[in-house]
C-alpha positions in Angstrom: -9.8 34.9 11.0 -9.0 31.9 13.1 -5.8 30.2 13.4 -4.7 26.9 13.8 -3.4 28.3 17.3 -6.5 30.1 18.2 -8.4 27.2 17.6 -6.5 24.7 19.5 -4.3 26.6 22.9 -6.8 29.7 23.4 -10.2 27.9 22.6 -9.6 24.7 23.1 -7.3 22.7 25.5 -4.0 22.6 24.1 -2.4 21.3 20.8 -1.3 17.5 20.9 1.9 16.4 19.1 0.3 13.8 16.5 -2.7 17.0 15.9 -2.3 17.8 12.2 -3.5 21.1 11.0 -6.8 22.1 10.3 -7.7 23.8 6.7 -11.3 25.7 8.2 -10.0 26.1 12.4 -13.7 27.8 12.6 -15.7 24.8 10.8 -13.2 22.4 12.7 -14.2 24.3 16.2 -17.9 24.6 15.7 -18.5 20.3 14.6 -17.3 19.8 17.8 -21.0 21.4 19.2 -22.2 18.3 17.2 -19.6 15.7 18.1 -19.5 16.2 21.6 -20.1 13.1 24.2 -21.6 14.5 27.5 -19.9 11.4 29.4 -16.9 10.3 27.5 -15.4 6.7 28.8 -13.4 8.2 31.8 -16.8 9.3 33.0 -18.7 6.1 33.4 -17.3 4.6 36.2 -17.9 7.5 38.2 -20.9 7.2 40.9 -23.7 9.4 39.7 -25.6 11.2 41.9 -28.8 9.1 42.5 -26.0 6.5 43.8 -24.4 8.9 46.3 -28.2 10.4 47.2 -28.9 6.9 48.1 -26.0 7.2 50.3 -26.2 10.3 51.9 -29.7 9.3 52.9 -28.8 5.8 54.5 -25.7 7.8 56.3 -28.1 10.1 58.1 -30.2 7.9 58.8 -27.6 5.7 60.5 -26.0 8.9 62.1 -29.8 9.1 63.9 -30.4 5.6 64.7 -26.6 4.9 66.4 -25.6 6.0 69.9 -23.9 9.1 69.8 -20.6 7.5 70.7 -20.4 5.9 67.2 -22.1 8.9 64.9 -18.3 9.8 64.6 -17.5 6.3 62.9 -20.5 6.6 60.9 -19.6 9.6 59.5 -16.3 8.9 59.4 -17.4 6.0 56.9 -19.0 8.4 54.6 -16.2 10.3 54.4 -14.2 8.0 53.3 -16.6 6.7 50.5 -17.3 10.6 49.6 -13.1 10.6 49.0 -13.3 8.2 46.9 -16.0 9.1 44.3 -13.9 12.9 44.3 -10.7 10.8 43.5 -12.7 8.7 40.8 -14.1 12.1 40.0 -10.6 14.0 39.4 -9.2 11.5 37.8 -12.0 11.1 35.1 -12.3 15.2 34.6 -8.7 15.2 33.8 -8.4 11.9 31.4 -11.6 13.0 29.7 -9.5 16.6 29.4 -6.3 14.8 27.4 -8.8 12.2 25.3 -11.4 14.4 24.6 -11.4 15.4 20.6 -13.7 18.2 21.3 -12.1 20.2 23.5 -13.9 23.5 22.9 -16.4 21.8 24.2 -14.3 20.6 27.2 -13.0 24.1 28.1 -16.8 24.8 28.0 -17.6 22.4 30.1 -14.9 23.5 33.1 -15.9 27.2 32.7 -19.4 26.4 33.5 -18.4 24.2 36.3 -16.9 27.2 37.8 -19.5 29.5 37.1 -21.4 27.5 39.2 -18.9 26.5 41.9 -19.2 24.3 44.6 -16.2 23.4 46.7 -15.3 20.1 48.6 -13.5 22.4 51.2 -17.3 21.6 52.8 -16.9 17.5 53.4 -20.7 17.2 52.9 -20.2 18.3 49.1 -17.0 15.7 48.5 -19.2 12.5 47.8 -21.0 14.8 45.0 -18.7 17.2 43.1 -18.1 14.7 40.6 -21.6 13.9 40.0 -22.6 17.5 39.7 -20.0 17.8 36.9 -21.3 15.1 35.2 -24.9 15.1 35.6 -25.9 19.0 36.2 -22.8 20.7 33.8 -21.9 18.4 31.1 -25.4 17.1 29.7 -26.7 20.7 29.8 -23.5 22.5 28.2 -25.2 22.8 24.8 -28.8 23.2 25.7 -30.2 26.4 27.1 -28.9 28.4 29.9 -32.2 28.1 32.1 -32.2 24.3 31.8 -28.4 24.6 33.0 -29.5 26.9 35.9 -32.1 24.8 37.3 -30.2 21.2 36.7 -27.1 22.7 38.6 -29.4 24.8 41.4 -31.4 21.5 42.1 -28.7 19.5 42.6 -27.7 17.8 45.6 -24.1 19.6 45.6 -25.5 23.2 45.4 -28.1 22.3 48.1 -25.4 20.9 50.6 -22.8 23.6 49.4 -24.7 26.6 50.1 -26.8 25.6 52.9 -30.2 25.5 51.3 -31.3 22.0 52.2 -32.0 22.7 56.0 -33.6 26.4 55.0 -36.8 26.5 56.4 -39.8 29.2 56.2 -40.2 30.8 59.6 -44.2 30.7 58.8 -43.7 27.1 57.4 -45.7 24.0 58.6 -42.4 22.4 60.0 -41.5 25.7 61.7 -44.9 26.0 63.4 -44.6 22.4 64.7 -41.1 22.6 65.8 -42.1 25.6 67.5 -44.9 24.1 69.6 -42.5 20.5 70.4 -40.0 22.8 72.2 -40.9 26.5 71.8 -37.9 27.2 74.0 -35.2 25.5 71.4 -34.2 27.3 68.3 -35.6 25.4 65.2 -34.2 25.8 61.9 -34.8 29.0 59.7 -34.5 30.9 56.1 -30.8 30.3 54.8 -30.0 33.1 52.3 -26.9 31.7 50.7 -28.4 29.7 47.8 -30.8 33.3 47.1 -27.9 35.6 46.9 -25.0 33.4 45.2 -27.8 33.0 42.4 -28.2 36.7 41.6 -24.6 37.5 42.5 -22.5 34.9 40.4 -25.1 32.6 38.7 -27.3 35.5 37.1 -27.7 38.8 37.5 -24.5 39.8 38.4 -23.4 42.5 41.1 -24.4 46.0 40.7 -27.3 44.8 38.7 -29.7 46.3 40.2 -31.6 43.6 43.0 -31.9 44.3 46.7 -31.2 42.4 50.1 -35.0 42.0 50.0 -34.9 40.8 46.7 -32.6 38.4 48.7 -34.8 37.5 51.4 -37.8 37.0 48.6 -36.2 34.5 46.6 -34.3 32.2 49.7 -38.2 32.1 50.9 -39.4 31.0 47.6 -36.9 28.6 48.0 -37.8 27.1 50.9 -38.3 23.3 50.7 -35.6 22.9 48.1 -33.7 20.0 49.4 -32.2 16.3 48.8 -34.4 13.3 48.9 -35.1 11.4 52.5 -36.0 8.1 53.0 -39.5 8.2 52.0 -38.2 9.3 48.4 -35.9 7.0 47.4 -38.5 4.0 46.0 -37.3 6.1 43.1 -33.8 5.0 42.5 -33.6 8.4 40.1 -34.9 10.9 42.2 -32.0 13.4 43.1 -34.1 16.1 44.3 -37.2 16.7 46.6 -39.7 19.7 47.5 -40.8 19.2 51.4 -43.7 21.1 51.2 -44.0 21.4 55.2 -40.4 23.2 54.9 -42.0 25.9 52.3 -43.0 29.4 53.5 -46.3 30.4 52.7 -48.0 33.7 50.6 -47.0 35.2 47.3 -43.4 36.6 46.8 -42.6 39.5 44.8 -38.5 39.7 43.4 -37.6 42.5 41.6 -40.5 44.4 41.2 -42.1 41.1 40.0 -44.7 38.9 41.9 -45.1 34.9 41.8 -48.1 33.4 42.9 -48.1 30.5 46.3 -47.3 27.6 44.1 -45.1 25.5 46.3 -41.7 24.9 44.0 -43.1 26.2 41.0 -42.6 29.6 42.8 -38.9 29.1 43.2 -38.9 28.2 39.4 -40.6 30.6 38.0 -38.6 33.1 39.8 -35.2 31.2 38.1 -36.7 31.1 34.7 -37.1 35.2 34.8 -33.5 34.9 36.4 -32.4 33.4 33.6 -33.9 35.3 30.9 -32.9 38.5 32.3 -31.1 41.1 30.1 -28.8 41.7 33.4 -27.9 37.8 33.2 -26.8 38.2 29.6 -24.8 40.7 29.7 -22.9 39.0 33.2 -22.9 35.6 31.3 -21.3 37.4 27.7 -18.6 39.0 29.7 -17.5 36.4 31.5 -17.5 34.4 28.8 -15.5 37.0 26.5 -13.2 37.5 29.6 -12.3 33.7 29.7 -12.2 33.0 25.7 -11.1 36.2 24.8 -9.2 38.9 26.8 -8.8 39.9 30.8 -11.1 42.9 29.4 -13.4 42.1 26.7 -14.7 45.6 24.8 -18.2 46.7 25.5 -18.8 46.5 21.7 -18.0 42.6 22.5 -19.8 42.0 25.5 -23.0 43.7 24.1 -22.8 41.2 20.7 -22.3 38.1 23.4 -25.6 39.4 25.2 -27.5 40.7 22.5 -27.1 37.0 20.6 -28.1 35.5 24.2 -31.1 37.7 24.3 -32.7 36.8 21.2 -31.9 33.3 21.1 -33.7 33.0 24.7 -30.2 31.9 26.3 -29.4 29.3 23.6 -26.1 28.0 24.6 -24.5 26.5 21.1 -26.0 30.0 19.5 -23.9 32.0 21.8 -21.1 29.7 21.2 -21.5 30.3 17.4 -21.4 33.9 18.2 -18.2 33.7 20.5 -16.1 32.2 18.0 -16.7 34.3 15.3 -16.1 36.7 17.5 -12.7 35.2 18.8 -11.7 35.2 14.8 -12.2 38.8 14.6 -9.9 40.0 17.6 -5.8 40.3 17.0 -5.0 36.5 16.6 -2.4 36.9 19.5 -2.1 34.5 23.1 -3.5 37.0 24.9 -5.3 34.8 27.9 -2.7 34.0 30.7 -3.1 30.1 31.6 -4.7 29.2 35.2 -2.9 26.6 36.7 -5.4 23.9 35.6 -5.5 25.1 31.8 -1.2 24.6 31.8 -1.4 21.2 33.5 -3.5 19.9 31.1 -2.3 21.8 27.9 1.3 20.5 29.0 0.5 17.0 29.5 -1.9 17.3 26.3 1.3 18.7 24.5 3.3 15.2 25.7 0.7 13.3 24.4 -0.2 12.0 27.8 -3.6 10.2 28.1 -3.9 8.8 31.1 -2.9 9.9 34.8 -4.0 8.9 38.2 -5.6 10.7 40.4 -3.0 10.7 43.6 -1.1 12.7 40.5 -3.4 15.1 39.5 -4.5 16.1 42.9 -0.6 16.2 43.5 0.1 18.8 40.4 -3.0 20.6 40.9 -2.5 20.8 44.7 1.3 22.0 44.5 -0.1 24.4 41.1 -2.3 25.8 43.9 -5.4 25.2 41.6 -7.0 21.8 43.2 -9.9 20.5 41.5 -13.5 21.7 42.3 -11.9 23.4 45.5 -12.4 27.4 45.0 -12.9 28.0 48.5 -15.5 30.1 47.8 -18.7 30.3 45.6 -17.5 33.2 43.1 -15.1 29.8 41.9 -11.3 30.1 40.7 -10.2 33.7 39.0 -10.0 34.1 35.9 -7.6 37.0 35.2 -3.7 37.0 34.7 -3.4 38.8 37.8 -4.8 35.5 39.8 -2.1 33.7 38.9 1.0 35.3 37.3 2.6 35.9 40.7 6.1 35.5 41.0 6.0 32.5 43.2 3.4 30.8 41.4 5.5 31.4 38.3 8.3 29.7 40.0 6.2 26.7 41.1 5.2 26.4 37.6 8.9 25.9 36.7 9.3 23.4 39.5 6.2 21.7 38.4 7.6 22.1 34.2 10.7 20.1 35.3 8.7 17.0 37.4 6.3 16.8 34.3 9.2 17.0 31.3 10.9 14.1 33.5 7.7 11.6 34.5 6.0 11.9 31.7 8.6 13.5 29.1 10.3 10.2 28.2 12.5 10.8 25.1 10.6 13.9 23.5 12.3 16.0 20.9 11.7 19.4 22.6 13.1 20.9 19.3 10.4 19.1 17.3 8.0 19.5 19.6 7.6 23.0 20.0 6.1 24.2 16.2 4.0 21.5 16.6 1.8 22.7 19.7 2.9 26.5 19.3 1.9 26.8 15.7 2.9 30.2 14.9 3.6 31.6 18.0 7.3 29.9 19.0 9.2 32.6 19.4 12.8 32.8 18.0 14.4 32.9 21.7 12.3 30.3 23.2 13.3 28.2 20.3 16.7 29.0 20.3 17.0 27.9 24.6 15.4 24.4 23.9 18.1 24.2 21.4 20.5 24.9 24.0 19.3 23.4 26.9 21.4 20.9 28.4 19.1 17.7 28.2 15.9 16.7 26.5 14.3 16.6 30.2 15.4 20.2 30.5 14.6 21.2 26.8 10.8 20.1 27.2 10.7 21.9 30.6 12.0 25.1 28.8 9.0 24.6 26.3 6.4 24.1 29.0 7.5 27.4 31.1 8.2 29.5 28.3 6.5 33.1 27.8 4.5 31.4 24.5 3.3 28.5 26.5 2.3 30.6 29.9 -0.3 32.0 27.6 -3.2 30.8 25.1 
């Protein structure tokens, strides 16, 4: 059965100091599938992506029209603007994070943004990784996973990210005529990236069972995915384009399957299998066991998780139904070890902090050595203790405990605090060292590294 702490540190985001106790923790956890706001009021401001299309679009198109003395300003300029909408971006993830009143939902919300990673370590992908949060992730966390596949795959983030707007068929139209301009300049050709990060971290999985020319299939059906140009924007909506001249030609055939020469319904049809794939449920259900549940979910678990997928036809709020029963049945103990971005925001949650701006966050996030949407790499952040529980990060943690408990602390009761957001897990010692600690700065910092609050 599902406790109070369950509910609140290991499936949601943290326990709050004025949160009173909830009689049904299960009932409590699953209204939040029907209370949840896609784009809480931190969110609004944020640039969405037809906005930051529209400038992407007008910055390349100045960065072709200027001498090539000032493309370096020009780009310079978006940069700048791109900063911005990230800052505008962190800052909104993070106050929606302390705000939010469903934050199962919330937690959901993050894990999917990293299941589908993108990173702003590529500056073309800056001006959008708040927009792909809030348009691709959060209005398709409780619909079905295909429709999250294709919303986050089509996106203008992805696209830049993982090279797939510039991929070109080497039998395409465009190919064919760059070829006969300058036949002895190298034109643009097939980009795999998008292809393989797809059935290696979005679907399938590794050791699933697909081929490099299962690869090579799908990045040519893919061919002619890319952003809107100049011609396309009469549609102020319009976030995504198929150049049809880009597109290689003839009928593909990915894993053991063939799709007929249908321009971008090829690509989609392919996705759609993708995402109805027993190999993707199984991937999906033990990742999402190892990030709700344990560092190494049972079989018995994972099966349950991708048998529910399976039959539902990859209905998200089914398999969260699923996953917390589930999580009510397992030894009610903190047994997930907290990524750096998880403690940040279950600490500051546990101060009752609401608000913080962004030069802070990217500050505490930067120093936790967890920045936000900045993996580094497409497989996204880990999600194991052993990513994190390093003895140096351990010590930065207590570094980063003590700036927290003395910004933000103010004049918290440590003593008081503790039962409240560590219902039934304070341990006597922890307890008994806030008790004893030599100021209430120190006491909360005690609380925020302790062993009880390390883990959820």
């Amino acid at each position: 059965m599902i406790n109070d702490s369950i509910a609140r540190n290991r499936l949601g985001l943290g326990a709050r100091p004025d949160d009173q106790p909830v009689a049904d923790p299960r009932r409590w956890l699953l209204a939040q599938l029907d209370a949840y706001e896609p784009l809480p009021p931190p969110w609004r401001a944020i640039e969405r992506t037809s906005m930051r299309v529209a400038q992407w679009t007008e910055q390349q198109a100045a960065i072709r029209s200027a001498p090539e003395a000032q493309r370096a300003s020009v780009r310079a300029d978006y940069q700048r603007a791109g900063r911005a909408a990230y800052l505008a971006g962190v800052e909104a993830r993070t106050n929606s994070a302390l705000q939010s009143s469903t934050p199962f939902i919330e937690r959901l919300t993050h894990f999917w943004a990293n299941h589908f990673a993108i990173s702003v370590d590529k500056v073309p992908v800056l001006g959008f990784a708040a927009s792909f949060e809030a348009d691709a992730i959060r209005p398709n966390v409780l619909g079905r996973f295909e429709d999250l596949l294709l919303a986050t795959v089509r996106h203008p983030a992805m696209l830049l990210y993982l090279d797939q707007s510039a991929s070109t068929g080497p039998a395409s139209v465009a190919a064919r005529r760059a070829s006969a301009k300058a036949p002895d300049r190298p034109t643009r050709g097939l980009n795999e990236n998008l292809a393989r990060e797809i059935l290696e971290l979005h679907t399938l999985g590794v050791r699933s069972g697909y081929t490099q020319a299962d690869v090579v299939e799908f990045a040519r059906a893919l061919t002619g995915w890319t952003l809107p140009g100049q011609q396309s924007l009469e549609d102020a909506a319009q976030t995504f384009r198929f150049q049809a001249n880009q597109h290689e030609p003839g009928v593909r055939t990915v894993l053991g399957r063939s799709y007929a020469d249908d321009g971008q319904q090829q690509a989609t049809a392919i996705l759609r299998d993708l995402a109805r794939a027993p190999a993707t449920a199984s991937h999906i259900a033990n990742k999402l066991a190892r990030h709700f549940i344990t560092d190494d979910p049972p079989p018995a678990l994972v099966k349950r998780l991708a048998d529910r997928f399976l039959q539902t036809g990859g209905d998200l709020p089914a398999l969260y139904r699923e996953l917390v029963s589930a999580a009510g049945e397992v030894p009610p103990v903190a047994a997930k070890f907290k990524s750096p971005w998880d403690w940040m925001l279950s600490g500051l949650r546990a101060m009752g902090v609401q608000t913080v701006p962004a030069a802070r966050i990217q500050f505490l996030t930067g120093r936790l050595g967890q920045p936000v949407w900045r993996p580094g790499s497409p497989a996204g952040y880990g999600d194991v203790t052993a990513t994190w529980a390093a003895p140096d990060a351990l010590l930065r943690r207590v570094e980063i405990a003590q700036r927290m408990a003395t910004e933000f602390g103010g004049k918290i009761d440590a003593r008081a605090l503790a039962p409240r957001v560590l219902p039934g897990t304070l341990s006597g010692a922890t307890a008994t060292a806030i008790a004893q600690a030599e100021s209430p700065a120190n006491a909360l910092a005690l609380l925020l590294a302790s062993p009880e609050f390390l883990r959820r």
